[in-house]
Structures are given as C-alpha cells and as structure tokens.
VOBA-1610 file (N, C-alpha, C; in pm, whole numbers, padded with zeros to 5 digits, always signed):
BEGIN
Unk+00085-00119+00000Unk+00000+00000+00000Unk+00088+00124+00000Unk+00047+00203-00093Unk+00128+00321-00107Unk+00108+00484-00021Unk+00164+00528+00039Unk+00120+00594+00141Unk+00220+00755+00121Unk+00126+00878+00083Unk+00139+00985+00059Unk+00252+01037+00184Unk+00384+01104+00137Unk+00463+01125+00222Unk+00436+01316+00263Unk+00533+01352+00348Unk+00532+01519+00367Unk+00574+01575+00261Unk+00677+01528+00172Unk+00729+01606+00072Unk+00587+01602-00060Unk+00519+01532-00048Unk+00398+01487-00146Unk+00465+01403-00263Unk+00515+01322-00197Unk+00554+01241-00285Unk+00527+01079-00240Unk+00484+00980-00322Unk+00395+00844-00294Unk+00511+00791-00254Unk+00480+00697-00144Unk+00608+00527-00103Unk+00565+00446-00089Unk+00537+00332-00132Unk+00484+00184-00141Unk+00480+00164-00251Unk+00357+00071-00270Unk+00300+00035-00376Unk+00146+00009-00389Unk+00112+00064-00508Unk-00035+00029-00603Unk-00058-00084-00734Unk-00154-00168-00662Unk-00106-00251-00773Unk+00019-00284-00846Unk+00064-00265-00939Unk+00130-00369-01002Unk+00292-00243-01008Unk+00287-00076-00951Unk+00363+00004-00938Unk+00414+00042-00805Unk+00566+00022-00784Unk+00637+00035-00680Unk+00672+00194-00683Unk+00646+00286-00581Unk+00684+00377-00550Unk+00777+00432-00472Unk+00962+00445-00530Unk+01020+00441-00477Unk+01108+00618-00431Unk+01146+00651-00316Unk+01183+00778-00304Unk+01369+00728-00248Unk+01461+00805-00356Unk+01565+00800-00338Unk+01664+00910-00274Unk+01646+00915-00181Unk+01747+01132-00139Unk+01617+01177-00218Unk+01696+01251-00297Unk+01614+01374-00359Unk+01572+01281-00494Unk+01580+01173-00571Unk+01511+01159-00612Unk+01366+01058-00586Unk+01271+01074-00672Unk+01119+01032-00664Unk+01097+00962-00806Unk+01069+00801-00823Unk+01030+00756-00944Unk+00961+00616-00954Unk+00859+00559-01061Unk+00788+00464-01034Unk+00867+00340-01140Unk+00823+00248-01050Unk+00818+00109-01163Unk+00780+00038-01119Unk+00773-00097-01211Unk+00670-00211-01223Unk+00700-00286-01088Unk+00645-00364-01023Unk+00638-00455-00942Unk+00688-00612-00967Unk+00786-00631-00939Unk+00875-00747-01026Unk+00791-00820-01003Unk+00799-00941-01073Unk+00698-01098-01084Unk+00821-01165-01021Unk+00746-01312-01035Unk+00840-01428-00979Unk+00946-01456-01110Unk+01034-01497-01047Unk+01125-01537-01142Unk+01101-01682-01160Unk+01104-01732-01294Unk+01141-01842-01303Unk+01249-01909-01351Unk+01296-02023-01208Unk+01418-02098-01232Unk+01451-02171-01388Unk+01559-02172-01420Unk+01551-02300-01549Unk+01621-02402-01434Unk+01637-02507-01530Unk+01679-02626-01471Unk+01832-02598-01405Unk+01913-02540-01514Unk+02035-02532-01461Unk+02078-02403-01349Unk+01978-02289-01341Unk+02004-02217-01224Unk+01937-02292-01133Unk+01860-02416-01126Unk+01814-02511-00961Unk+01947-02565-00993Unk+02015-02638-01052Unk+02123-02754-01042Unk+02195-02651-00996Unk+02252-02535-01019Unk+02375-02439-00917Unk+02299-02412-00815Unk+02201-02362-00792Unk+02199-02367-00643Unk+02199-02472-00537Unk+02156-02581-00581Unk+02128-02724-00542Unk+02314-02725-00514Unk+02421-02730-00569Unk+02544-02731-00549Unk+02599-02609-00461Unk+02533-02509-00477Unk+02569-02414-00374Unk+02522-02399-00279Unk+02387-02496-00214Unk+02382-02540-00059Unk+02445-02629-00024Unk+02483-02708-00125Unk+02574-02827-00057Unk+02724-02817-00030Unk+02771-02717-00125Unk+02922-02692-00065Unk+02867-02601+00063Unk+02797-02531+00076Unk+02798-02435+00212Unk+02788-02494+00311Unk+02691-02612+00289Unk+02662-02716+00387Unk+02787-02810+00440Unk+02882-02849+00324Unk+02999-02871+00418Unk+03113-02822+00459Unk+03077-02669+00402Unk+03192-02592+00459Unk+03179-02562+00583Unk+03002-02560+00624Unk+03017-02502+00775Unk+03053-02597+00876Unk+03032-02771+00791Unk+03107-02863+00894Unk+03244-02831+00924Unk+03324-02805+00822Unk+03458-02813+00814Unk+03499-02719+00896Unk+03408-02578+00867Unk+03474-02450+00900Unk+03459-02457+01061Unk+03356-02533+01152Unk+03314-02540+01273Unk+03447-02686+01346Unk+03468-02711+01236Unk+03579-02838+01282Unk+03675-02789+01309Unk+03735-02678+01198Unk+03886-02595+01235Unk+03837-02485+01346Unk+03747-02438+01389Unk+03735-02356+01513Unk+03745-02419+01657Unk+03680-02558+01645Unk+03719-02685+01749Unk+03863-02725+01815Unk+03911-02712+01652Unk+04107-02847+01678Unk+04177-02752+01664Unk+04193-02626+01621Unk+04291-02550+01553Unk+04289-02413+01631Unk+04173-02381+01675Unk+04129-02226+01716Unk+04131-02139+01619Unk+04095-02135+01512Unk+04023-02065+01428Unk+03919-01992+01459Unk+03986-01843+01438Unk+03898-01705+01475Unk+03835-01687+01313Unk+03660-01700+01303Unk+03664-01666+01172Unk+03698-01487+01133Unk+03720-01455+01010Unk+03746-01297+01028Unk+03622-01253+00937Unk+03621-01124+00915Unk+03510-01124+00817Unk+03468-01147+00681Unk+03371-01249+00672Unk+03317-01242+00535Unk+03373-01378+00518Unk+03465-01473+00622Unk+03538-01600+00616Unk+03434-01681+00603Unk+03332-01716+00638Unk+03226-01813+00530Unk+03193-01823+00417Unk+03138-01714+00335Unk+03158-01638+00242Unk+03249-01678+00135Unk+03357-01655+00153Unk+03481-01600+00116Unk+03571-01814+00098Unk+03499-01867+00205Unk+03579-02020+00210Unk+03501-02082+00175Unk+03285-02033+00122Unk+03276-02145+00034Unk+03261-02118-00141Unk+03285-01974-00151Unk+03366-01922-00275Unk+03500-02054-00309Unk+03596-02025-00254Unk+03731-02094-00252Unk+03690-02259-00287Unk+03621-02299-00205Unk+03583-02451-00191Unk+03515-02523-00288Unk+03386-02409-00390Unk+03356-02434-00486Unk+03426-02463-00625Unk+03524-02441-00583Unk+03658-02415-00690Unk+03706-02550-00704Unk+03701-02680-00641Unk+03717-02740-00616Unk+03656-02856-00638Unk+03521-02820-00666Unk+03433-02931-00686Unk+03347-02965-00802Unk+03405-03079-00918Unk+03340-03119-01040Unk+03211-03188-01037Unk+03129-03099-01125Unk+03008-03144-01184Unk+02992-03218-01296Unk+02934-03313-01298Unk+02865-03412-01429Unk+02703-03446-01440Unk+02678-03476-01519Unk+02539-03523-01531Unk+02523-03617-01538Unk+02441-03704-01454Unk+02429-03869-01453Unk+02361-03915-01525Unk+02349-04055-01500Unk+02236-04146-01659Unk+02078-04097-01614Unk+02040-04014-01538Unk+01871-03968-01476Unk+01907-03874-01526Unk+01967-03765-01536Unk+01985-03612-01566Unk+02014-03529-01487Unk+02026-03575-01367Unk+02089-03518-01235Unk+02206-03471-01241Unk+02206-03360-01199Unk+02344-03357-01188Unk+02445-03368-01044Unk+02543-03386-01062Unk+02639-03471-00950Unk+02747-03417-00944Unk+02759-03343-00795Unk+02892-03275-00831Unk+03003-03348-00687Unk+03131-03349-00690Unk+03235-03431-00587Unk+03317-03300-00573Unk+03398-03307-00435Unk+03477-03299-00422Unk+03610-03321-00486Unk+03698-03286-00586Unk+03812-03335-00649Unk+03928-03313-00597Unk+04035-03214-00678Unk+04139-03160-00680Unk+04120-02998-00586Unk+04206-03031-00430Unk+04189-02956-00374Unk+04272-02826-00398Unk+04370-02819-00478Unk+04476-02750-00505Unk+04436-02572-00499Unk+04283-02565-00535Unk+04299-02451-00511Unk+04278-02334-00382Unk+04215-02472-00300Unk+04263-02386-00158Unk+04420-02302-00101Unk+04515-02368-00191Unk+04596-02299-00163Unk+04614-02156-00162Unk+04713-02053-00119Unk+04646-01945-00110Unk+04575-01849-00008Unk+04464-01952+00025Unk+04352-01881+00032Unk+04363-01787+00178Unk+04343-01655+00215Unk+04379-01595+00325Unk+04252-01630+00399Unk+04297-01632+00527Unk+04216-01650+00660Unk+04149-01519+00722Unk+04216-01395+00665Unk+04214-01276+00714Unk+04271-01178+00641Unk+04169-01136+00518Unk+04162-01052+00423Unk+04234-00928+00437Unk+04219-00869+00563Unk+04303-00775+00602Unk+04446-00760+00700Unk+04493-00897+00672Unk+04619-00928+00699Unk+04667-01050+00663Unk+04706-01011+00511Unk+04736-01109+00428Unk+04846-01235+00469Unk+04889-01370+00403Unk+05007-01435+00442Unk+05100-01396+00364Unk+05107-01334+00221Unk+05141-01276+00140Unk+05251-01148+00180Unk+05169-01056+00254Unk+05211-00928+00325Unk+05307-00948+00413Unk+05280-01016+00517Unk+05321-01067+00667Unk+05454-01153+00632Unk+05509-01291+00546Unk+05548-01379+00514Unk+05658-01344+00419Unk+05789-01408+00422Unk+05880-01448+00304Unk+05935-01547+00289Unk+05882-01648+00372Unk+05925-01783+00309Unk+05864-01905+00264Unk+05872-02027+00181Unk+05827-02092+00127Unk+05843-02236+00164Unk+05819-02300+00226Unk+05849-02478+00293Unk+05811-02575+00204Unk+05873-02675+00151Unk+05865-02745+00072Unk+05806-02910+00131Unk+05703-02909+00079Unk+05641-03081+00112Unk+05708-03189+00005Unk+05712-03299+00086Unk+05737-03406+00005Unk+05661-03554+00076Unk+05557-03580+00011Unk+05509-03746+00003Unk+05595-03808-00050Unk+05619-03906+00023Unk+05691-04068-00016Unk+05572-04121-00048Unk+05599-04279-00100Unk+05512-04381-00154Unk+05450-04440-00033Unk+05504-04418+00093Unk+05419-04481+00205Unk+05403-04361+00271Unk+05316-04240+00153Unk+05229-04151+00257Unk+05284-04074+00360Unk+05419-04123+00357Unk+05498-04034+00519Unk+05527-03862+00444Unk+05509-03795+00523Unk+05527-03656+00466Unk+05615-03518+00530Unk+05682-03515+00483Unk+05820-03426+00533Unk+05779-03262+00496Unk+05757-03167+00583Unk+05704-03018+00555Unk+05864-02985+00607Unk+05950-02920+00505Unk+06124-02845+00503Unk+06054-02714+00512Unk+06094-02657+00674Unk+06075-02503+00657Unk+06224-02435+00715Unk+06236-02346+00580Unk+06365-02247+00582Unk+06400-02195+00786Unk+06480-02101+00778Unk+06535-02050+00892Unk+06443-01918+00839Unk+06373-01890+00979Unk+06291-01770+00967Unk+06336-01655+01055Unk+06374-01514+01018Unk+06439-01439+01086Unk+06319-01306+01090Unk+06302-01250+01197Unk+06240-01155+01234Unk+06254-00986+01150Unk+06171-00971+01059Unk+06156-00879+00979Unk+06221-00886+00821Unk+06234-01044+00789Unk+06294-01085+00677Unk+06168-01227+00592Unk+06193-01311+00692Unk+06089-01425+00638Unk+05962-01375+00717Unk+05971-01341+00818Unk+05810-01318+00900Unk+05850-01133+00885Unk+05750-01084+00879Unk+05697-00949+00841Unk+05628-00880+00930Unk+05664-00860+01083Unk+05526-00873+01185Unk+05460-00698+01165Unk+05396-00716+01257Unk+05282-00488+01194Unk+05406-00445+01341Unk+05345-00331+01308Unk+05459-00212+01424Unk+05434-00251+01599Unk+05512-00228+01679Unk+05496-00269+01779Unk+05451-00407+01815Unk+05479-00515+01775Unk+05507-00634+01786Unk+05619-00681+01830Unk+05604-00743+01962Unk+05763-00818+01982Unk+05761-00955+01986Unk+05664-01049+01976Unk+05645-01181+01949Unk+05573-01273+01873Unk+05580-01343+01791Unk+05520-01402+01721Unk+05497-01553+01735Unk+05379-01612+01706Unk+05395-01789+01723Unk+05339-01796+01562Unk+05415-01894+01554Unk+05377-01994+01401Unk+05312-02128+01429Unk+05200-02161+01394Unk+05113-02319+01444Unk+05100-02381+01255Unk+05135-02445+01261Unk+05149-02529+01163Unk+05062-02688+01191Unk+04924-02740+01120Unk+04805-02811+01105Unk+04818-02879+01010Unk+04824-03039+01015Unk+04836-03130+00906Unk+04706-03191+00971Unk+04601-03198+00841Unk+04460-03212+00823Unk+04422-03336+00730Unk+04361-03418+00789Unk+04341-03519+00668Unk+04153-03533+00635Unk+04086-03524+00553Unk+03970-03420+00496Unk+03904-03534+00410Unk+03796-03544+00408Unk+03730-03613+00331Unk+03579-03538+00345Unk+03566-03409+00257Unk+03445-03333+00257Unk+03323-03374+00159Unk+03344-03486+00151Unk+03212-03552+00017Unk+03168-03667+00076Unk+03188-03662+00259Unk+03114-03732+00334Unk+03002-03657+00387Unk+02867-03769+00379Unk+02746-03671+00456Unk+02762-03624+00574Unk+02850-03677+00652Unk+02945-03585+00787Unk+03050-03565+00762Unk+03055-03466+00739Unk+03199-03406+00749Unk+03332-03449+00888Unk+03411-03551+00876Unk+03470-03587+00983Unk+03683-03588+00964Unk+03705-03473+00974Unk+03865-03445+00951Unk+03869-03480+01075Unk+04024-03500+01017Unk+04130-03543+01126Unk+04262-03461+01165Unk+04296-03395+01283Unk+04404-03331+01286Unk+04527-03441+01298Unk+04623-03438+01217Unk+04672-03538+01212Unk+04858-03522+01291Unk+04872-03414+01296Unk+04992-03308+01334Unk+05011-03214+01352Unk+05068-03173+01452Unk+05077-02952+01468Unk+05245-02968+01499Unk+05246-02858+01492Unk+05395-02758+01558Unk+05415-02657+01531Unk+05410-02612+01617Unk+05419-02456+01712Unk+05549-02438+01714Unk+05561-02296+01649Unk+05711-02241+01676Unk+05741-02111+01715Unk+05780-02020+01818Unk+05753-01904+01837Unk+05878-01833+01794Unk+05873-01742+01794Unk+06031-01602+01736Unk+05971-01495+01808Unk+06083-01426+01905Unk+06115-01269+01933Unk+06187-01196+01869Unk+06169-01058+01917Unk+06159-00952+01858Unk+06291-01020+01792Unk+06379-00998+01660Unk+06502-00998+01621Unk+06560-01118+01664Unk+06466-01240+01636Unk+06538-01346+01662Unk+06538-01410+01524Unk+06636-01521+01540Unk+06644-01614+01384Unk+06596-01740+01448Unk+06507-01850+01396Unk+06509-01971+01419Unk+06578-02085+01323Unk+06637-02153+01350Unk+06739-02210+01200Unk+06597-02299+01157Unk+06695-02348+01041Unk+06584-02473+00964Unk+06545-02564+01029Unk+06469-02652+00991Unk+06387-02754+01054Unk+06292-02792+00955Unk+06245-02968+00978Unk+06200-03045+00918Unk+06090-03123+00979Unk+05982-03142+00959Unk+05882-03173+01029Unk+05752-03259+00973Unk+05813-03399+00998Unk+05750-03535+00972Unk+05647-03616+01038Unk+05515-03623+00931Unk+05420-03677+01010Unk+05354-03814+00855Unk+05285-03899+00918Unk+05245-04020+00829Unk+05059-03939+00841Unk+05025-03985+00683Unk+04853-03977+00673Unk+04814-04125+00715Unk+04692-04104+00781Unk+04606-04207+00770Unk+04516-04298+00649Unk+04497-04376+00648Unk+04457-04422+00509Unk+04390-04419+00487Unk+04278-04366+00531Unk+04113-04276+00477Unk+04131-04144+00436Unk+04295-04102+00441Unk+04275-03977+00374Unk+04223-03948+00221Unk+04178-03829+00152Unk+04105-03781+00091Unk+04234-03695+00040Unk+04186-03588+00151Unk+04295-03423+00133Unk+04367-03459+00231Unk+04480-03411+00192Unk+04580-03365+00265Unk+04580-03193+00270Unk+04553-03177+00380Unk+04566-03002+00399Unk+04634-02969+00543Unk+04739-02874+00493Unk+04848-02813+00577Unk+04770-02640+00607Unk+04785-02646+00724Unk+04727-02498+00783Unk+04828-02396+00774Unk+04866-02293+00821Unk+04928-02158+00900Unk+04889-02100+00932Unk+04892-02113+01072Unk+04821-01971+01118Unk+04950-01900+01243Unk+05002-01763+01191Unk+05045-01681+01273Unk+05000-01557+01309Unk+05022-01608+01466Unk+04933-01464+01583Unk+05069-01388+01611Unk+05089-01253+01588Unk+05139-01150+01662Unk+05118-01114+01818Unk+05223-01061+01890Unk+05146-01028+01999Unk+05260-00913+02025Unk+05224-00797+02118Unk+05305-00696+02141Unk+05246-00669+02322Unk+05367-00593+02351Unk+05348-00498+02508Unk+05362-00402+02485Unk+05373-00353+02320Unk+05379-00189+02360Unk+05226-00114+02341Unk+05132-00200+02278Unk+05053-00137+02263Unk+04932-00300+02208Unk+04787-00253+02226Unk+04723-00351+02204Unk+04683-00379+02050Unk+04732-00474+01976Unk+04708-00529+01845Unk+04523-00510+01803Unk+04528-00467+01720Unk+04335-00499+01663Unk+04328-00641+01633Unk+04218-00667+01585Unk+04185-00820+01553Unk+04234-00838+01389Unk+04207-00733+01359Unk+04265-00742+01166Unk+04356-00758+01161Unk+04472-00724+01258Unk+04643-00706+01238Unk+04698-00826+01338Unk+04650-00947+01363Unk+04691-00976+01474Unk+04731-01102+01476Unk+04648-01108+01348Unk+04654-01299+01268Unk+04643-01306+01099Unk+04733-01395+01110Unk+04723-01418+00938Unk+04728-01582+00942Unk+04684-01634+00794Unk+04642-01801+00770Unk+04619-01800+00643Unk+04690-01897+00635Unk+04643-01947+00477Unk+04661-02120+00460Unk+04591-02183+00343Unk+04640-02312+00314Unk+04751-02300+00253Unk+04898-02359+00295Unk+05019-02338+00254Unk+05006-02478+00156Unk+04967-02591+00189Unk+04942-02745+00107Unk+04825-02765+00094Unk+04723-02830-00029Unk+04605-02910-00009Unk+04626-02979-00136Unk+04656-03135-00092Unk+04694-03230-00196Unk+04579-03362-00191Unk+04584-03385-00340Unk+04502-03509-00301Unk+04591-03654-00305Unk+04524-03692-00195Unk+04600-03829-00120Unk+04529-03973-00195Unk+04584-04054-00315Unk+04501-04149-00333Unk+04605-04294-00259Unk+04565-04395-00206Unk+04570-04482-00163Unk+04525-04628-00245
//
C-alpha cells in the first residue's frame, strides 16, 4: 500500500507500481513478478547449498582443533574458494552430481583478508610425500623482519602449523588433525631450519596443511585485523 509522504511524494505500492523515493530523487516502476528458475540455475543452487553445507562442517571443525577465529566475510569468502574445487557431471537420470576433487585450489587462500600471508610472510616450505604416505614439511630458517613481516609494535610471534586429513564428500563431514607444531620467534630473533614429519592415515582424501600466525606486542594492544594471518600453505590429493 502506497502511502502519501510530507514532501507529497507516494512510497509503497499500487497494484502492479512500486513507489520508490531515493534522497532527492522520486520515481515509479513495475512490481517485479516471480522469477522463473531454469533447470540449470536449480542444479547451481542445489550445489551451492551443498558446498555451504559442508563448509560449515569443516569450518566449525577448524574452530574446534585448531582455534580458528573466523574474520570477516570468512564463510563467504571459504565457500567461494571450496567451490573451486568441486566437479560437476550429469548422470544417466539427468541429475546432476557434483564431488569434491582436486583440492589445489585452496591454496592461497587468506584466513584474514586484512592481513594477508602474502604481506606478513617471506618464506616458502617445501612438502614431500613418499610412496608410504609419510610426509616431510622443510621449513627455511625464519628471521624476524625478513621471512616473517610482523605490523609495528610487535615483539612476538607464534607460528602453528596443522596437518589435516579431509574427506568433505562425506554426509558428515569428519577431519582429522593429524599433526601440529608450534614455533615461536622474538623480537630480532632467527630460528634455524627444521624439518617436520608426520604419516597420513589411510582414509585420507585431502591432505591439507594450515598456517596460522598470531602476533602479539606490550607496547601497545594489536586490533583483531592485524593480529593474525592463515592461509592453506598445502592441499593435496592423497590417493591410496
């Protein structure tokens, strides 16, 4: 119902005309109808409740084992990423069927848009699978304001490093933390190299390697944007 304002100008609607007042401007139009779906905008959405649906398992799993602070727009934003990931076909009914595949493109992906791993980070750790699944993460010697990048007034940093074994094209979503290590650096310290070996289980799926580094300072209190950075540094697929 459209209802005469002070300026004398209409807001609602009459029949089949929406009366809309913008600031200073005043103008009419039609009253949208229903849209109708085709088949293939139901088959994407039908795939885009279902990745959301197991991202929020996943994403509620890494807030559990890992302490994962989501940041903003990190639902969003991780089942964007996750969709990236997952091939569609059409079956012998006409259905279409989409899996989980090639996780590779989680890599990348920031935890905290406004404090990139990119920004923060200069070094690169190299994975290697053997044939019996055992898996060796080689991370360089990290020196304070060279490989790690911390914001101003920071004098300590921890590095947590998450070996994840993932099988998200189960109707429960049920990962496994499979390895951590925690490494901390002060202000102007170097930590030398190091090598850090863990075996998958044989229901693995994905293999996914975490990072997440928290800043912390005494000279002054860190915000939540500047305080953590994360990304998937590995997400491999594990066949057995």
């Amino acid at each position: 119902m459209a209802r005469l304002k002070k300026n004398g100008n209409l807001s609602g609607a009459i029949g089949n005309l929406v009366f809309i007042n913008d600031g200073e401007r005043a103008y009419v139009r039609a009253r949208p109808g229903s849209v109708e779906q085709t088949r293939k905008t139901r088959d994407a959405a039908a795939v885009f409740g279902w990745v959301s649906r197991q991202e929020k398992q996943f994403r509620l799993f890494l807030q559990d084992s890992i302490g994962l602070v989501p940041q903003q727009y990190f639902a969003a934003r991780h089942v964007a990423r996750l969709r990236k990931t997952v091939m569609q076909q059409e079956g012998d009914s006409g259905k279409v069927i989409a899996r989980f595949q090639d996780p590779t493109a989680l890599i990348g992906f920031d935890f905290n848009p406004k404090q990139t791993w990119e920004r923060c980070t200069n070094f690169f750790p190299e994975l290697d699978v053997n044939s019996e699944k055992v898996c060796k993460l080689s991370i360089p010697a990290l020196s304070w304001g060279k490989e790690i990048k911390p914001p101003a007034f920071s004098n300590l940093i921890y590095i947590n490093f998450h070996a994840i074994s993932a099988d998200l094209g189960q109707p429960a979503v049920s990962p496994e933390l499979i390895a951590a290590m925690a490494l901390e650096i002060r202000e102007k310290e170097t930590l030398h190299a190091r090598e850090w070996q863990f075996s998958t289980p044989a229901d693995t799926r994905w293999l996914l390697i975490i990072a997440i580094i928290t800043f912390d300072s005494v000279r002054r209190q860190l915000s939540k944007t500047e305080k953590t950075a994360g990304t998937y540094l590995f997400a491999k697929s594990i066949n057995y």
